[in-house]
ROLUM-625991 format. One record per atom (N, C-alpha, C, O): residue in one letter; x, z, y. Coordinates in steps of 0.05 Angstrom, whole numbers, plus 5000, padded with zeros to 4 digits. Each point is the difference from the previous one (the first is absolute). Last residue first. Layout:
<sites>
aXZY/...
</sites>
This chain:
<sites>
x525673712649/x502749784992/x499249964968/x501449854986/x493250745073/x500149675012/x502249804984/x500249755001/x497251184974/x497749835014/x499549725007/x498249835000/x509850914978/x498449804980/x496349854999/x498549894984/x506350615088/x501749764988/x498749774975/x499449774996/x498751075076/x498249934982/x500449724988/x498249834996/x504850805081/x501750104969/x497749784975/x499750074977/x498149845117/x503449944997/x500250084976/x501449844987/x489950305033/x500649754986/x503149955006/x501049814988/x491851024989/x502750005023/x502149654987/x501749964982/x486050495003/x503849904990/x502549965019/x499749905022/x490250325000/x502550025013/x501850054978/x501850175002/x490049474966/x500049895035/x502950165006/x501849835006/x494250094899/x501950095009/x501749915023/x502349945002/x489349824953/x499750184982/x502750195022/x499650235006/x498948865018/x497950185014/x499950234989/x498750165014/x508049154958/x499550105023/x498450155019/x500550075023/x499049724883/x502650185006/x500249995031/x500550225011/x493949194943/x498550235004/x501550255014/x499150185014/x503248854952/x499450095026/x498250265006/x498750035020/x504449694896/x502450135005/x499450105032/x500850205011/x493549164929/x499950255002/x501750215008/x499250234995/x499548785010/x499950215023/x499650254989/x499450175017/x502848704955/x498150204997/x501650245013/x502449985005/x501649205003/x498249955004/x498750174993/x497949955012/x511050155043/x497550134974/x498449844999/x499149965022/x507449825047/x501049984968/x499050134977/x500950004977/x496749925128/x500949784983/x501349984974/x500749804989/x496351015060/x497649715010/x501249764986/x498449844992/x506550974988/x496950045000/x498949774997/x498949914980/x509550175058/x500349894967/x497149954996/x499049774996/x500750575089/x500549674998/x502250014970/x501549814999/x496851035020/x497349885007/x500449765000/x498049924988/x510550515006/x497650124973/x498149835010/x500349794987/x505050045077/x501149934984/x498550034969/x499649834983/x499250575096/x498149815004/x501449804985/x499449775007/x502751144995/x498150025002/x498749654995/x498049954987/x511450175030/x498850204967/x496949914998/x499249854982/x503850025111/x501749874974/x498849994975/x498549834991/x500950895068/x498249805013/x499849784984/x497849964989/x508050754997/x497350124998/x498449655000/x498749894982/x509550165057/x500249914962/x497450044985/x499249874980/x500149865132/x500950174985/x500749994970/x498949824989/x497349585066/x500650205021/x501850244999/x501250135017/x496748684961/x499550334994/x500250245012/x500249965024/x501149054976/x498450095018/x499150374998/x498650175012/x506249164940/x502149995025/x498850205019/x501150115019/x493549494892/x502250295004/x501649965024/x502050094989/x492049264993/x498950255011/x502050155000/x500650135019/x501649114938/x497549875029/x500750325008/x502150045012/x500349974909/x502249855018/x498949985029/x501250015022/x492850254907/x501950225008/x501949965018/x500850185015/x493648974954/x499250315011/x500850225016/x499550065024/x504449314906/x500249915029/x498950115014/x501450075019/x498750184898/x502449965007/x500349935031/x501750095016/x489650044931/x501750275006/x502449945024/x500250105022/x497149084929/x497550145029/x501650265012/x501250025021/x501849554895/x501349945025/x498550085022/x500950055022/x495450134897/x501650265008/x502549865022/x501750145010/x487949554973/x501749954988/x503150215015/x500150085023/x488249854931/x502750225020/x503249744991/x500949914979/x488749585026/x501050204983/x501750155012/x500049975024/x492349685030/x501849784975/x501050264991/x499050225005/x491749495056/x502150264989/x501949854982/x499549804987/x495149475077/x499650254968/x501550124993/x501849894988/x498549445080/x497350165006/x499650234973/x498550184995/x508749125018/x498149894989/x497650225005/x497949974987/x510050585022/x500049725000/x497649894984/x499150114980/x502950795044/x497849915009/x500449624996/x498449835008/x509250924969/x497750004988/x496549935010/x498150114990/x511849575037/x499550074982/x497450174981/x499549934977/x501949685111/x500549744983/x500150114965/x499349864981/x498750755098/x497549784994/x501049764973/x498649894983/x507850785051/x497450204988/x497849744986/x499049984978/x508949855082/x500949994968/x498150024986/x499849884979/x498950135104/x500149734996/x499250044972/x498149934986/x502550845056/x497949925000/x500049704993/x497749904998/x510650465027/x498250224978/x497649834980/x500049944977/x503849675106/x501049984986/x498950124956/x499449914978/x498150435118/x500049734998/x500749864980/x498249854994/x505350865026/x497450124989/x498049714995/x498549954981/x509850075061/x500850114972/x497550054984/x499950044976/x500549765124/x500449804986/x500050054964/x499149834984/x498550845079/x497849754994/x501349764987/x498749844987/x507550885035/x498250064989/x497149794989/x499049974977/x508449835086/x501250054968/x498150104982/x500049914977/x497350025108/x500049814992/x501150024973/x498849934980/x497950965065/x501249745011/x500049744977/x498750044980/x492550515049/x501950064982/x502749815013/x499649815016/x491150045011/x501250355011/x502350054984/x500950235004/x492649014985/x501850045023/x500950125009/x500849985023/x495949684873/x500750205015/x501549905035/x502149885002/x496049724895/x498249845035/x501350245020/x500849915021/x502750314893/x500649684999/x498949925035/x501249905020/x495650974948/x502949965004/x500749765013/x500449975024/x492950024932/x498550165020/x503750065017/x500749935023/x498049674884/x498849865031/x500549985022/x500449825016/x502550794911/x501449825004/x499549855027/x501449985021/x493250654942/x501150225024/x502649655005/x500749955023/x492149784915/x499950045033/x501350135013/x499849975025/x502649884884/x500249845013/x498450045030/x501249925020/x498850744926/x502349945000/x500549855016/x501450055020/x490250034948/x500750185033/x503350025001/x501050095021/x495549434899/x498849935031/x500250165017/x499549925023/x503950384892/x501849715008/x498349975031/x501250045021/x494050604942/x503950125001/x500749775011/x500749995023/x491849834937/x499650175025/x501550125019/x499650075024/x501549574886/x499349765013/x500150045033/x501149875018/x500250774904/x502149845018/x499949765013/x501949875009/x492450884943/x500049895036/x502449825007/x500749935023/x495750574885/x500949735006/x499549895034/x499149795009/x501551104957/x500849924980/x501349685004/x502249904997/x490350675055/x503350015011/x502149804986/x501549855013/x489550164950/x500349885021/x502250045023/x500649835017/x497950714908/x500649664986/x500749835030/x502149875005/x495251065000/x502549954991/x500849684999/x501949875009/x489150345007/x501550045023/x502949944996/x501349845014/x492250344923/x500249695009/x501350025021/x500749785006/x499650994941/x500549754991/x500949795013/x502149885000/x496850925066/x499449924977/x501049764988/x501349835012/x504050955048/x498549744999/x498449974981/x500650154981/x505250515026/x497850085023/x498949744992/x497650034995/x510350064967/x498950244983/x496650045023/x498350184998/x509349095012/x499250004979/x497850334990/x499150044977/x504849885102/x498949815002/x498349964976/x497549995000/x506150755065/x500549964961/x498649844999/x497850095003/x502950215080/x501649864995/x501149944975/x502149914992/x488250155057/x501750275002/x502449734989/x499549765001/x491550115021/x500150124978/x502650064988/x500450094978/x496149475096/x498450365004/x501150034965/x499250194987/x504449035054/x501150125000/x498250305000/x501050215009/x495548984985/x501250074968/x501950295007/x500550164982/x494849335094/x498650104970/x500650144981/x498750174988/x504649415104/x501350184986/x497950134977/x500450224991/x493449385076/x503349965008/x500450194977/x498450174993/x492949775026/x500449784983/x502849905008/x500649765001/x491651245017/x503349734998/x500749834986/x500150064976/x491650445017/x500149905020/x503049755010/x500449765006/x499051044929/x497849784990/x500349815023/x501349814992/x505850835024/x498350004987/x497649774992/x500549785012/x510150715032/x498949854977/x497750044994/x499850214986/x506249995108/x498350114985/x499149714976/x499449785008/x509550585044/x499249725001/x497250114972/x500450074976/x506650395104/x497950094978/x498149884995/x497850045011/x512249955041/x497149944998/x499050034973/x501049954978/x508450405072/x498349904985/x496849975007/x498650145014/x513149924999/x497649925015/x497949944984/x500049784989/x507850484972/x498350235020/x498649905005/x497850114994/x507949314970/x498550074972/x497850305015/x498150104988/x506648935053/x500750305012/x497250204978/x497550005004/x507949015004/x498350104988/x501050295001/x502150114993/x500348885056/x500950224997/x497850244987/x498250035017/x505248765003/x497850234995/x501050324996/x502250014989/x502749035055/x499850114979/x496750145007/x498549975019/x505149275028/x501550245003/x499750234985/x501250195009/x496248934950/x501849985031/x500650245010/x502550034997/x492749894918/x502949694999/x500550055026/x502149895006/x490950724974/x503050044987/x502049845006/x502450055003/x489349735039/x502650325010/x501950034992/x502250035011/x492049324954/x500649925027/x501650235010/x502249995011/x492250184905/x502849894998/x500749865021/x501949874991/x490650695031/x503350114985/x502749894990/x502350085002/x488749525023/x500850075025/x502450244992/x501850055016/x493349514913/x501249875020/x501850055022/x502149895006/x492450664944/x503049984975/x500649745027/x502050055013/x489650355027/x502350174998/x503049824988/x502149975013/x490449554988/x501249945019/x502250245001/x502349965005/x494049624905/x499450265016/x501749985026/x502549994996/x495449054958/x500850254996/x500050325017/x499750005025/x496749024992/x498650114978/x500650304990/x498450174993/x503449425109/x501549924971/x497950154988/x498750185012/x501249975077/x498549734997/x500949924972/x499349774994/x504650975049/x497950055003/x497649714994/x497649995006/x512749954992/x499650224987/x496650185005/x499850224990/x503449065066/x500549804979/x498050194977/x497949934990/x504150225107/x496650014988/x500049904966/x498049984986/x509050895041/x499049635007/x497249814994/x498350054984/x507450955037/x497649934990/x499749785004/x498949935021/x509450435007/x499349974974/x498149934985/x500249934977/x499950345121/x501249654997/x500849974977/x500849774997/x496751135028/x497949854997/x500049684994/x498349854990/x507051034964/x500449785024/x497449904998/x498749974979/x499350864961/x501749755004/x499649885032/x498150015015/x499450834908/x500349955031/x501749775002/x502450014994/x491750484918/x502549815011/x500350005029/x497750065008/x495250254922/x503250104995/x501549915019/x502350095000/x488749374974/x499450365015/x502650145001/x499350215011/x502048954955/x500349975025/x499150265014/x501050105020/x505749884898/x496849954990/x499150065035/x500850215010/x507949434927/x499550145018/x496649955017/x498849795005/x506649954911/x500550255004/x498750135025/x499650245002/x499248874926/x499650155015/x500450305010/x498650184991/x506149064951/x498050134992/x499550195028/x501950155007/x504449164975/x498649984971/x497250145005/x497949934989/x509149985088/x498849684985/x498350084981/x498049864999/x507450925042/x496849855006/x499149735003/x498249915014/x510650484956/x496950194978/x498349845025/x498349844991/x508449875042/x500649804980/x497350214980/x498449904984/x506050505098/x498949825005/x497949834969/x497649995002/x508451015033/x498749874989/x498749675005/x498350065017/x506350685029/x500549735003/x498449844977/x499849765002/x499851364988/x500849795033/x501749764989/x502050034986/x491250324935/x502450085013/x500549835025/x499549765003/x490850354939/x501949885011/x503050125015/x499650125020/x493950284891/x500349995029/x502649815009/x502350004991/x492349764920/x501650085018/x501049975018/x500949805010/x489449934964/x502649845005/x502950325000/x499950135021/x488849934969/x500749715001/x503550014996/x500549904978/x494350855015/x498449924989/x501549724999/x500049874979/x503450805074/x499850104974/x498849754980/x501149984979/x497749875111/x502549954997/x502150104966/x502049904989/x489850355061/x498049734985/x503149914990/x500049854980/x500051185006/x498849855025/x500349714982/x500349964976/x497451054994/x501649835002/x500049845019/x498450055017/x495450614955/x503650194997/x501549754992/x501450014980/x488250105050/x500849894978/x503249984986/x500649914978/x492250655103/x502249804995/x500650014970/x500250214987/x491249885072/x500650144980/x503049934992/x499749834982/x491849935067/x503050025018/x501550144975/x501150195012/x490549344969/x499750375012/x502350045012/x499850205013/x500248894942/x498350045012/x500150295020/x500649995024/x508449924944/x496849934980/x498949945025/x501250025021/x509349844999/x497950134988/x496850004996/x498849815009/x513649925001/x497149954992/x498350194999/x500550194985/x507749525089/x499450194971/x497150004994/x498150015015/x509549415031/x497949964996/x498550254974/x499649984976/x509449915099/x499450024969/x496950055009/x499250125020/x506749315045/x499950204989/x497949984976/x498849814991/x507649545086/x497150054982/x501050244981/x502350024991/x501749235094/x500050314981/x497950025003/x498449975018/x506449165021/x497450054981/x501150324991/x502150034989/x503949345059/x498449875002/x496950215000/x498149985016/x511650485002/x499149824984/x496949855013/x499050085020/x508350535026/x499849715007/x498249824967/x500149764996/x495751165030/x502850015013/x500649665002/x498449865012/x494950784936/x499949685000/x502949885026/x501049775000/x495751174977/x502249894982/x500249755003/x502149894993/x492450595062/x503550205003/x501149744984/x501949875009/x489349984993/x501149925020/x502650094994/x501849824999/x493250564941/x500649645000/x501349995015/x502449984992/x495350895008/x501949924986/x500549644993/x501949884992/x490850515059/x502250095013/x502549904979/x501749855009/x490249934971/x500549825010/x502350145007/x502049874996/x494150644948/x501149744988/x500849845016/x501749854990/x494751115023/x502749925004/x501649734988/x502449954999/x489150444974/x499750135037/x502349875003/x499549875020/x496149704888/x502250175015/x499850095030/x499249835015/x493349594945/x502650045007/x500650155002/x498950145017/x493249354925/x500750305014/x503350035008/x501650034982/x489549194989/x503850074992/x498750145019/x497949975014/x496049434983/x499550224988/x502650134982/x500350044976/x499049115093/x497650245004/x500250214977/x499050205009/x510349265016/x498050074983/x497550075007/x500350245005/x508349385059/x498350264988/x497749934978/x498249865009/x511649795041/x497849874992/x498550274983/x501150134982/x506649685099/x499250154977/x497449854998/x498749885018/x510849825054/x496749974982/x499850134977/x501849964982/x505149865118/x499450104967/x496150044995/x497850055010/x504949665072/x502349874990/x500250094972/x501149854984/x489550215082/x503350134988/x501449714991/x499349764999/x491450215029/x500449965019/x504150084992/x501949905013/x488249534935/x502150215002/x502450075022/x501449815003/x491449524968/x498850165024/x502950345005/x500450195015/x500249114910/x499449795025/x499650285023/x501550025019/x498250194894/x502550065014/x500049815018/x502150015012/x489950054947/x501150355009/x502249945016/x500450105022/x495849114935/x498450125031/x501250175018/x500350005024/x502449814873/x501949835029/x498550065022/x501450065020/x495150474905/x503549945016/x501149905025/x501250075020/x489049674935/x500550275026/x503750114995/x501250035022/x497649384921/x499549835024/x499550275018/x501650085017/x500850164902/x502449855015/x498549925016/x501250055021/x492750314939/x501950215006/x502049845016/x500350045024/x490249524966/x501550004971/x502450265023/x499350015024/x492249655010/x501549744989/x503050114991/x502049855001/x487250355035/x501750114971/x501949814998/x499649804986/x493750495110/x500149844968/x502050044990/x501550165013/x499950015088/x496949814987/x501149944973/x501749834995/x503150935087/x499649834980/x497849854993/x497950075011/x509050525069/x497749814997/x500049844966/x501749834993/x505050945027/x500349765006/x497049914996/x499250034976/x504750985050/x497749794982/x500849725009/x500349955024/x506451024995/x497849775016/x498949884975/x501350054979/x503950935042/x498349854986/x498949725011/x498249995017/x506950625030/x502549964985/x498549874992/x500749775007/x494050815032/x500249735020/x502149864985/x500149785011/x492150894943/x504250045014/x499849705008/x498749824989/x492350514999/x501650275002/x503249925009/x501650115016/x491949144956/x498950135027/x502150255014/x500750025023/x501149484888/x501149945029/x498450055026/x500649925022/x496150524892/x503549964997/x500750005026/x500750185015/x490249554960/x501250255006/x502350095004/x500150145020/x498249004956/x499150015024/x501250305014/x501550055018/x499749774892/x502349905021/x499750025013/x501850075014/x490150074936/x503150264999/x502449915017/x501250165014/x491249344971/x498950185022/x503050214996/x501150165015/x499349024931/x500349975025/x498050265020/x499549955024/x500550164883/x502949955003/x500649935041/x501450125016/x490350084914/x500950165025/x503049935009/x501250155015/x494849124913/x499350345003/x500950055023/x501149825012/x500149324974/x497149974987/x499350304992/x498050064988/x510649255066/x498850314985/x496749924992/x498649805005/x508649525037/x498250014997/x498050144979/x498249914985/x511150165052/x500049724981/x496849984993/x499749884979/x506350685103/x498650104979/x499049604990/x499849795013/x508550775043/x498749705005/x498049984958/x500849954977/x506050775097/x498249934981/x498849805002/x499249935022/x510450565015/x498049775003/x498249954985/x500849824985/x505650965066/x499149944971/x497749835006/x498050065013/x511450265026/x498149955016/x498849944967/x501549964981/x506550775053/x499249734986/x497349975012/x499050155017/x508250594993/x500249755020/x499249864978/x501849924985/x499651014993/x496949955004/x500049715020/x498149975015/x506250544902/x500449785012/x498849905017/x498949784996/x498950924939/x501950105023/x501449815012/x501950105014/x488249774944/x502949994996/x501150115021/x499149995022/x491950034962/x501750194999/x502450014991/x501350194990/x491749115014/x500350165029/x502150234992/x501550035019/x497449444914/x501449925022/x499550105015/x501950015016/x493050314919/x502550114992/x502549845024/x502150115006/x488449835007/x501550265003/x502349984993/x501750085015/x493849134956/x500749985032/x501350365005/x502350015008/x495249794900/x501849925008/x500549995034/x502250045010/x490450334956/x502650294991/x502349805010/x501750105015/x490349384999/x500350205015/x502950265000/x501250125017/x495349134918/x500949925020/x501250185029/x501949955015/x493650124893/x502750164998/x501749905033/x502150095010/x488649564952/x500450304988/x502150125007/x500050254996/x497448905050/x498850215003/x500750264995/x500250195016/x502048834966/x501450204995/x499850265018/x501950145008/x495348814986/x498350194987/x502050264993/x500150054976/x506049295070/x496850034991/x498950104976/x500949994977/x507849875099/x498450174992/x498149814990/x499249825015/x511150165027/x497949834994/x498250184983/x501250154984/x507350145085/x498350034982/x497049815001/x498349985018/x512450175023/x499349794992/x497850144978/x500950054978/x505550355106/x498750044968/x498249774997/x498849945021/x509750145046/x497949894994/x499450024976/x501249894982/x507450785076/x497849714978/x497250025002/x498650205005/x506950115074/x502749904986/x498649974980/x500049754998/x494550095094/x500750204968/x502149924983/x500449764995/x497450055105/x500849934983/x500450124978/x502350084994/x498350145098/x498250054986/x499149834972/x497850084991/x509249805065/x502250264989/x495950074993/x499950204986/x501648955042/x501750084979/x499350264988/x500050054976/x496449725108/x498849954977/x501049994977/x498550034980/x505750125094/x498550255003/x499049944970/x500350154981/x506249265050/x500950254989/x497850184987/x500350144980/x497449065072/x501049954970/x500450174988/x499050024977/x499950065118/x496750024985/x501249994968/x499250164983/x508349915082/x498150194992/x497849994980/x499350164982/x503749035046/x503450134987/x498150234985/x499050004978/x496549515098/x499649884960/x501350144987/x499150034977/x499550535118/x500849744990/x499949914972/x500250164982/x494650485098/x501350034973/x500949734991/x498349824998/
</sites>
C-alpha cells in the first residue's frame, strides 16, 4: 500500500467535528448532556472530555460514557486550572477541521449539528438559538439571544463589538479561528472568537439549531438572562442601578473587542489596522492620565468613521451607531435600558435612534 493510499484512508476516518467538553462537578445533568450528542443525527464526530478536577461522580460518568462509544475519549487530568485552560488541552488533542464546544449541563437538539454543518458552507462560525431553561428542563419561552442583542442579520459584523451574540455551547466554528490569543484574553473566548469571523468570512445564525442552555444556581454564565427580557420589570432595585451605571463596563469591553481586533491574525489588515486605531482614540480619550475623562462627541465622530466601512448592513450601521452615541455621549444611562427592554427592534427603521 503506498503513502498516497495510507493519507486517503485516514482522512476519510476523520470525524467531520470535534466536541470540545470541559467538565466539573457536573454530575447532575452531565449524563442527559452526553445522550443528547449521542443522538445526533450527525453521527461523524469525535467527543473530547477533559474533567477540571470533579469532587462528585463526574469522572465515573465519562468513564461510563467512553467505555460504551469509542467516538468518546478522556484527556488525562491533575487539579483545577480553570475551563479555558482544559480548552486549549481539548483542542490541542482535536482531530476535525470544525469545532463544537459542549456545556456539561445543555441539552441538544437531535438535529443541531446536522443543521450547522449544512449552514456553515463558506462562513467562518454558525451558531444557533440558545433556548432557556429551568433547572427541571422546563423551557422558559425565550432564548439567551431574546435576552441580549437583536437577532443578527447575514453580514452583520459591527452588533458584535458592543455586546455578545454568540454563546460557544451554540456554535460550530473553523478550528484555525480558535486562536491561542482568544483563549488566553480576560474576555469571553466565545465574543472573541466571533468577532474574528465576523471581520473575515463572516458568521451565520441558524435560529433551528437548537440547544437547551439550562439556568440554574450552579451557573455563573448569562445570570441576568433567567429573568427574561423585561429588564426593568424582573430585576431588583439594586440590580437596576447597577445596569444604570455600567458604562464603565460598556466602555471596557468596547475597548477589548477593539484590542482584540487591533492584535488579531486571522482578520485582514484593513481590519486590525482600523481597530488599532479605535483603540488609540479610546485610551487617549477616556483613560488619559489613568482616569476616566469625560464624553467628548468628536470621539463618536471618529469612531464611526473608523468602523463604519465595516458594516454589513443599514441594520448593522443603525445598530452600532445607537450604541457608540451610548458609550460616548451619555454621561448618565437611563435610556440604556431600551436595549434590553426591546432586543429585536428593527434598527434600519430606527432613525431616530441614531440621528
Amino acid at each position: 500500500m503506498s503513502i498516497e493510499t495510507k493519507i486517503v484512508q485516514r482522512n476519510d476516518m476523520t470525524p467531520k467535528i470535534s466536541i470540545l467538553l470541559p467538565t466539573y462537578n457536573g454530575a447532575a445533568f452531565l449524563g442527559q448532556q452526553i445522550q443528547s450528542i449521542q443522538g445526533q443525527t450527525e453521527r461523524s464526530w469525535e467527543l473530547l472530555i477533559c474533567d477540571d478536577g470533579s469532587r462528585d461522580r463526574t469522572p465515573a460518568i465519562i468513564e461510563e460514557f467512553a467505555c460504551t462509544d469509542s467516538r468518546i475519549r478522556i484527556l488525562p487530568s491533575i487539579g483545577n486550572k480553570s475551563q479555558k485552560r482544559r480548552l486549549i488541552e481539548l483542542l490541542d488533542s482535536s482531530s476535525s477541521s470544525l469545532i463544537a464546544v459542549s456545556d456539561q449541563d445543555d441539552v441538544w437538539a437531535s438535529d443541531k449539528l446536522s443543521l450547522l454543518i449544512e449552514a456553515i458552507e463558506n462562513y467562518d462560525l454558525a451558531f444557533g438559538s440558545s433556548r432557556l431553561i429551568t433547572e427541571d428542563g422546563i423551557q422558559l419561552g425565550y432564548t439567551l439571544l431574546d435576552s441580549l442583542l437583536p437577532l443578527p442579520k447575514p453580514n452583520d459584523r459591527l452588533i458584535y463589538l458592543f455586546k455578545p451574540a454568540v454563546s460557544g455551547h451554540a456554535m460550530l466554528v473553523r478550528r484555525n479561528m480558535i486562536t491561542d490569543m482568544s483563549l488566553r484574553r480576560g474576555a469571553h473566548f466565545d465574543w472573541l472568537v466571533s468577532l474574528d469571523c465576523a471581520f473575515r468570512a463572516g458568521t451565520v445564525y441558524v435560529k433551528s439549531a437548537v440547544t437547551d442552555h439550562r439556568m440554574h444556581a450552579l451557573n455563573q454564565n448569562n445570570g441576568f438572562a433567567r429573568h427574561g427580557h423585561s429588564v426593568e420589570q424582573h430585576l431588583s432595585k439594586k440590580s437596576i442601578k447597577k445596569y444604570l451605571f455600567a458604562i464603565t463596563e460598556d466602555r471596557l469591553n468596547f475597548l477589548a473587542a477593539c484590542e482584540h481586533l487591533s492584535d488579531s491574525m486571522v482578520v485582514p489588515q484593513e481590519v486590525s489596522s482600523s481597530f488599532y486605531q479605535a483603540q488609540n482614540l479610546i485610551r487617549r480619550t477616556w483613560y488619559k492620565g489613568n482616569r476616566p475623562r469625560m464624553n467628548y462627541p468628536s470621539l463618536y465622530v471618529e469612531l464611526e468613521k473608523l468602523i463604519a466601512p465595516f458594516a454589513g448592513s443599514a441594520h448593522d450601521l443603525a445598530y452600532a451607531r445607537h450604541a457608540l452615541k451610548m458609550l460616548t455621549m451619555s454621561p448618565f444611562l437611563p435610556a440604556r435600558l431600551a436595549i434590553f427592554a426591546r432586543p429585536n427592534q428593527d434598527y434600519d427603521a430606527a432613525t431616530s435612534l441614531v440621528d
